[in-house]
TIGU-924756 format. One line per field, with one value per residue (C-alpha): residue number from 1; residue in one letter; z, y, x. Coordinates in nm, 3 decimals. Layout:
residues N
k	[NUM | ...]
r	[A | ...]
pz	[Z | ...]
py	[Y | ...]
px	[X | ...]
END
This chain:
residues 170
k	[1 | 2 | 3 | 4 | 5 | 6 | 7 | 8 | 9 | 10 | 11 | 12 | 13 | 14 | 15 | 16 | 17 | 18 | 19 | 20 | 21 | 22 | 23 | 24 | 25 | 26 | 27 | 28 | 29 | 30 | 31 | 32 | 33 | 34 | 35 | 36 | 37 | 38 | 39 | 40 | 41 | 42 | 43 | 44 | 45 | 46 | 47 | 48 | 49 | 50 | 51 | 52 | 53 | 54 | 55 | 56 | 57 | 58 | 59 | 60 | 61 | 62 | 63 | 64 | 65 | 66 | 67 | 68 | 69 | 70 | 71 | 72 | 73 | 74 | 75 | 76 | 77 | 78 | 79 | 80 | 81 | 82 | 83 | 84 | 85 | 86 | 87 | 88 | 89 | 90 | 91 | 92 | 93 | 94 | 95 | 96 | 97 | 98 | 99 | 100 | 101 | 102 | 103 | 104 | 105 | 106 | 107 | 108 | 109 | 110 | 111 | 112 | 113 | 114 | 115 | 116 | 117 | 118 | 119 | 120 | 121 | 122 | 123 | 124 | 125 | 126 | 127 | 128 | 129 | 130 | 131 | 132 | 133 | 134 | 135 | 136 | 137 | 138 | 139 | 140 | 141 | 142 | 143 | 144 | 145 | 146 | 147 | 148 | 149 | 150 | 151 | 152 | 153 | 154 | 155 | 156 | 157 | 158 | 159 | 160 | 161 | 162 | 163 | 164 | 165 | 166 | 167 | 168 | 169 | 170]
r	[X | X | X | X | X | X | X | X | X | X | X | X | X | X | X | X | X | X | X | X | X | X | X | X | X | X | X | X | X | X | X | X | X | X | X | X | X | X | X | X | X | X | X | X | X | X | X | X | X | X | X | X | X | X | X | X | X | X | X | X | X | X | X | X | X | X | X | X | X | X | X | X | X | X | X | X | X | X | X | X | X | X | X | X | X | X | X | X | X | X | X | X | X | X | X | X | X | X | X | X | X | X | X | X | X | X | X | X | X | X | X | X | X | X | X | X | X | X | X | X | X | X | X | X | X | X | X | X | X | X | X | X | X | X | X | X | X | X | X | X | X | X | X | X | X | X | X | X | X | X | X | X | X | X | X | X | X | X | X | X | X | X | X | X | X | X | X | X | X | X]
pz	[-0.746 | -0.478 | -0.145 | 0.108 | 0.426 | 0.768 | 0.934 | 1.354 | 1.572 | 1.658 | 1.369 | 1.363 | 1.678 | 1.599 | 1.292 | 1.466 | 1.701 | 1.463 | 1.241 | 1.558 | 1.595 | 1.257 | 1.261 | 1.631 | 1.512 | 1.213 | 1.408 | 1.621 | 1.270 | 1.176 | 0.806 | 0.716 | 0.399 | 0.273 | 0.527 | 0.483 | 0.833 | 0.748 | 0.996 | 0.799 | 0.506 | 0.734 | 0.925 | 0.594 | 0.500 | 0.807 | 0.799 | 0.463 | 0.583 | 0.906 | 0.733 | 0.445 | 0.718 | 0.922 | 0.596 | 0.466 | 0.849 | 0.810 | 1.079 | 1.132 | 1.085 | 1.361 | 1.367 | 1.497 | 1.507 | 1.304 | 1.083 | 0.730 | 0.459 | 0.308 | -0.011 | 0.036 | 0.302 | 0.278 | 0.232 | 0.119 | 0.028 | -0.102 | -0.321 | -0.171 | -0.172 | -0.139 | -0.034 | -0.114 | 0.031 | -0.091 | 0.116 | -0.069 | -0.038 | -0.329 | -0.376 | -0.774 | -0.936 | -0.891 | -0.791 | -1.011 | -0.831 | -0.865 | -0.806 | -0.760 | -0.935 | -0.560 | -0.598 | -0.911 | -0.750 | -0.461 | -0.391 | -0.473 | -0.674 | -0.679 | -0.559 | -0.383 | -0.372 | -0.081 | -0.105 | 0.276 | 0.299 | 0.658 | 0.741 | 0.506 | 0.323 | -0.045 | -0.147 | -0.504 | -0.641 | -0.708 | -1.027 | -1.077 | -1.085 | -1.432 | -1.559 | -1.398 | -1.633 | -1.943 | -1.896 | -1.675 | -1.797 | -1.691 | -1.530 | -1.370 | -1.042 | -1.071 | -0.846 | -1.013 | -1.227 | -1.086 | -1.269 | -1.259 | -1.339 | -1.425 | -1.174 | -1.412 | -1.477 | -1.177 | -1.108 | -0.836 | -0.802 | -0.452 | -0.473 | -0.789 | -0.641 | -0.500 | -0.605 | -0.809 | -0.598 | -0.834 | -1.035 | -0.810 | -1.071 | -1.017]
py	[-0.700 | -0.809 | -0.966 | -0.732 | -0.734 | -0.547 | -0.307 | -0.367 | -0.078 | -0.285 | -0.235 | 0.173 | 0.236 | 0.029 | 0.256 | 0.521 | 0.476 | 0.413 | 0.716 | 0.947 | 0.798 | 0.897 | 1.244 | 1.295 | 1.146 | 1.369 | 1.659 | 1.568 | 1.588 | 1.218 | 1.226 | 1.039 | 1.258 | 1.011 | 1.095 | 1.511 | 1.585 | 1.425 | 1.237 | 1.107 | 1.016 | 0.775 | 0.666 | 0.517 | 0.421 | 0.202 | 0.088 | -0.068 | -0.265 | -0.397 | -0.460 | -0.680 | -0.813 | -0.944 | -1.093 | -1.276 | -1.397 | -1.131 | -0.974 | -0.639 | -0.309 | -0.148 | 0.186 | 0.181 | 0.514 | 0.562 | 0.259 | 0.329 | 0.251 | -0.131 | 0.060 | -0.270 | -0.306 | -0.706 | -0.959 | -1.233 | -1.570 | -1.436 | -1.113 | -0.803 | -0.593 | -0.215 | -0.186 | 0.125 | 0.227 | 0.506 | 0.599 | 0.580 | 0.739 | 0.555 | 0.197 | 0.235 | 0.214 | 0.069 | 0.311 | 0.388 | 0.261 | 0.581 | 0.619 | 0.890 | 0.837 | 0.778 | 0.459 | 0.347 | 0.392 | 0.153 | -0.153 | -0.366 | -0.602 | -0.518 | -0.323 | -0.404 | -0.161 | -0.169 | 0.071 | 0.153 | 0.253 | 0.365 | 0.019 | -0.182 | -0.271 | -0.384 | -0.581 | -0.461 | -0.629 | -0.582 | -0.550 | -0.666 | -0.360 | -0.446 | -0.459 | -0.085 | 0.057 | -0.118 | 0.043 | 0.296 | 0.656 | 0.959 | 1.192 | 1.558 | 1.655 | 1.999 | 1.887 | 1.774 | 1.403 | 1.048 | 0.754 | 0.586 | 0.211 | 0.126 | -0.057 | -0.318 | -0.387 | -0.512 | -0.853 | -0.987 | -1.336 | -1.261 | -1.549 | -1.387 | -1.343 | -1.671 | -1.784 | -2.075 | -2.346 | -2.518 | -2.251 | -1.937 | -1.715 | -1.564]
px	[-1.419 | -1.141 | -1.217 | -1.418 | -1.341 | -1.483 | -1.235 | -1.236 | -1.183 | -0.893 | -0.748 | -0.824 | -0.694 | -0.351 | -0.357 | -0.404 | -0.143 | 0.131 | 0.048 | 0.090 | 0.428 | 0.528 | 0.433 | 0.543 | 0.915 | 0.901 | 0.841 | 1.172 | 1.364 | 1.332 | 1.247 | 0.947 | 0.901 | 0.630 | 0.375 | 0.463 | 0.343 | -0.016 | -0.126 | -0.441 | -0.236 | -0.003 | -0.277 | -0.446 | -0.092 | -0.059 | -0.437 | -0.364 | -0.074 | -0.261 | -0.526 | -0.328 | -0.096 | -0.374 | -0.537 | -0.253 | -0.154 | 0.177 | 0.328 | 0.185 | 0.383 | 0.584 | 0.798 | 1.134 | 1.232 | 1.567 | 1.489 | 1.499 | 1.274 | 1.345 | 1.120 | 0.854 | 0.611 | 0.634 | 0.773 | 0.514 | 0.642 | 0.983 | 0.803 | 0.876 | 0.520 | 0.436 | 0.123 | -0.123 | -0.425 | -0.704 | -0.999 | -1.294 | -1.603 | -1.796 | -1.828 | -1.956 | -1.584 | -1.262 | -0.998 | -0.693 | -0.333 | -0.135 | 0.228 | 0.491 | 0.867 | 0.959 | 0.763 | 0.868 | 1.224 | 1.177 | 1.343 | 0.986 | 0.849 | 0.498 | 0.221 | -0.103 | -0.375 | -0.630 | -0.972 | -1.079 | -1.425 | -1.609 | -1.682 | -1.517 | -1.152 | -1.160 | -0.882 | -0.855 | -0.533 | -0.208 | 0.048 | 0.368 | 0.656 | 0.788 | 0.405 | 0.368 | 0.635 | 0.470 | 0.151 | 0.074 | -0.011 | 0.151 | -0.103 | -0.105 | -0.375 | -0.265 | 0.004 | 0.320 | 0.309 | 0.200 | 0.214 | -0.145 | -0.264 | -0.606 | -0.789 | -0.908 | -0.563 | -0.494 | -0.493 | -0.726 | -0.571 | -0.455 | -0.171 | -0.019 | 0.249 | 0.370 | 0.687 | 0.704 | 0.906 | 1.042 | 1.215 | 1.200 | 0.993 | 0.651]
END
């Protein structure tokens, strides 16, 4: 189990705020294709990052209209991370990270999953990009294929992915 942690109104409203941004820009004809006009998909999106910026003492996320996707969220001593967040209604099992080719595509070097429940944020753990390819499993919802890593394979060492000073690898 990754590190709980309570989610301040604070935190929902900036959310919130930033997630009415996106879908207001895209409806002037800026493309932000990963939200698709769902304003409760970007607002989890962006309560994910605020809630692993503010954890890890990162600057939070802001939205410059016009600015275009780096394909990483962060940039966390030297890794770049791209940072996913599920809502959760049950606490009983660990969620899967799942990914779209779109994802696999992106300028990153790893993912970090994030389970939001009502009250609370699970940090769940995160998985380096070249360890994605090795083992996730191709899977179909009904609604075209995702690429989908065990939770349990994710690791929960929450530092993984420092950089090693002295020879720049992780």
């Amino acid at each position: 189990m990754g590190v709980r942690l309570t989610i301040r109104q604070e935190q929902r409203e900036a959310a919130r705020e930033l997630a009415k941004k996106a879908i207001a820009d895209e409806k002037k004809g800026f493309s932000w294709e990963f939200y698709g006009g769902d304003e409760e998909k970007a607002y989890y999106g962006f309560l994910g990052e605020i809630i692993y910026a503010d954890y890890f003492g990162l600057p939070r996320p802001s939205l410059i209209v016009g600015d275009l996707d780096p394909g990483y969220d962060f940039l966390h001593n030297g890794v770049r991370v791209d940072v996913k967040s599920v809502p959760w209604e049950g606490n009983y099992v660990t969620p899967q990270l799942i990914l779209f080719k779109s994802d696999l595509d992106k300028a990153c070097d790893c993912y970090f999953l994030l389970k939001i429940t009502q009250y609370e944020a699970e940090l769940v753990g995160g998985i380096k990009k070249d360890h994605v390819k090795l083992i996730a499993e191709k899977v179909d919802f009904g609604y075209g294929p995702r690429w989908a890593v065990p939770g349990g394979y994710l690791c929960q060492e929450l530092e993984v992915f420092a950089r090693n000073e002295t020879d720049g690898r992780w």
